[in-house]
C-alpha positions in Angstrom: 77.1 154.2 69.1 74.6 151.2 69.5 72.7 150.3 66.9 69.8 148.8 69.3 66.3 150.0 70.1 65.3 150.3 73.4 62.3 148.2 74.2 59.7 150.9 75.1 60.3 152.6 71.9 60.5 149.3 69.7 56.9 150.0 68.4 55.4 153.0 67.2 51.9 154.0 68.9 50.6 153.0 65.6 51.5 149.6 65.8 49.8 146.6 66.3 51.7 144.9 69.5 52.4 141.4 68.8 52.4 140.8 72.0 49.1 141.5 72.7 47.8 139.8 69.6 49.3 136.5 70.8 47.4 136.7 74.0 44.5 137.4 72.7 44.9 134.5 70.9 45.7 132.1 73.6 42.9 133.7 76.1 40.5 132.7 72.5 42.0 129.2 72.3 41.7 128.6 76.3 37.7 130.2 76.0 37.0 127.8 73.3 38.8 124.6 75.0 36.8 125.7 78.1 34.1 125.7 76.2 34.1 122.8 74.9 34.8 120.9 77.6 31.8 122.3 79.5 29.4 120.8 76.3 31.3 117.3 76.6 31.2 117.2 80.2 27.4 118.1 80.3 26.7 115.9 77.6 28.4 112.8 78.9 26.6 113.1 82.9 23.6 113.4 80.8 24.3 110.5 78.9 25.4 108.6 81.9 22.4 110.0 83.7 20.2 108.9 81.4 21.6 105.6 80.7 21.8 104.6 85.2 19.4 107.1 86.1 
């Protein structure tokens, strides 16, 4: 007899699924790098803008 779980039933409906944490942490990290880049961008055309406009 095998001493494995299967994979559906390797976490209780209680659980926490790791899985799910971990991309809801990289769809957070990609948001925020998104973001960011958005307030750089802006800032630097309206830098630019200002500065040959």
């Amino acid at each position: 007899m095998s001493d494995r779980i299967p994979p559906e039933l390797e976490y209780a409906d209680t659980d926490a699924d790791p899985r799910l944490a971990r991309r809801r942490r990289r769809i957070r990290a990609v948001a925020w790098v998104a973001v960011i880049a958005l307030i750089v961008g802006g800032g630097g055309s309206t830098i630019l803008l200002m500065l040959f406009g």
